[in-house]
C-alpha positions in Angstrom: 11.5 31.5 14.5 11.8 27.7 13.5 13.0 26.6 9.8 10.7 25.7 8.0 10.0 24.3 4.7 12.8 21.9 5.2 11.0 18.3 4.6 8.3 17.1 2.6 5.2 17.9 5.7 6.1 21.3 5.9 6.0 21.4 1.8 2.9 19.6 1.3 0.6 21.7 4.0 1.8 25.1 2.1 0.8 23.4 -1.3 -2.3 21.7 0.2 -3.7 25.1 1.3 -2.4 27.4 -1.9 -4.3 24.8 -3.5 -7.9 25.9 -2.0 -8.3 23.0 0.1 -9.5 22.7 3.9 -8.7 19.8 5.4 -5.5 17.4 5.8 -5.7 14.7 8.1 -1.9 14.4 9.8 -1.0 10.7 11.3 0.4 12.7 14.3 1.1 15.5 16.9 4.3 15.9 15.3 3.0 16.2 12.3 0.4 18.7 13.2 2.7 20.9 15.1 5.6 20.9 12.1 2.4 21.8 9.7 1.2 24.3 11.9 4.6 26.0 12.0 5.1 26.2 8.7 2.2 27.8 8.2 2.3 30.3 10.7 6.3 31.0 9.0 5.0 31.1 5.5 2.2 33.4 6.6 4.7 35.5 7.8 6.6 35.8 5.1 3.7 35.8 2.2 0.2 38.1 2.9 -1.3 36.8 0.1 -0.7 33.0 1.2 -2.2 34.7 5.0 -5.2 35.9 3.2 -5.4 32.1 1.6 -5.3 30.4 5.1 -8.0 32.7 6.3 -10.3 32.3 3.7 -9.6 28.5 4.0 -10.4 28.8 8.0 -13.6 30.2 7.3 -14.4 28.3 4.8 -14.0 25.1 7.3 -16.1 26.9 9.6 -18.6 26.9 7.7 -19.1 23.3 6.6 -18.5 22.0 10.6 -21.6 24.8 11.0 -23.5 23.3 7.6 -22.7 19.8 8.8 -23.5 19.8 12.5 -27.1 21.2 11.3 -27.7 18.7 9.3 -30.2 16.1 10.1 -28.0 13.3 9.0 -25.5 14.3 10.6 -27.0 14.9 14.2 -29.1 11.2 13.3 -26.1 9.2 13.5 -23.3 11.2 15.1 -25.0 13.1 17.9 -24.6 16.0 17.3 -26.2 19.0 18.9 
């Protein structure tokens, strides 16, 4: 198991998601992959923040679904 918590991406993805939000855009793979294993560690080590990041998931699910049905959206990005 990787450290993690140890600079300020790993600490702000953790807060970003106790904080009820969705979606962080990350300027790179590095950054995604550092984010994603911090979560998986803190979900590890916290139920209630795994609980969080599942509720979060499907919570993002469901506005790609609510998005990619509407008619704006499939208008002018193609959707299908």
């Amino acid at each position: 198991m990787a450290v993690c918590c140890s600079s300020p991406i790993e600490q702000a993805i953790i807060g970003h998601i106790r904080a009820a939000a969705i979606l962080l855009d990350l300027p790179s793979e590095a950054f995604i992959l550092r984010a994603h294993e911090a979560l998986l560690c803190e979900m590890e080590r916290d139920a209630r923040f795994a609980r969080r990041v599942q509720e979060s998931r499907a919570r993002a699910r469901l506005q790609e679904e609510i998005i990619s049905d509407a008619p704006y959206f499939r208008a002018h990005f193609g959707a299908s």
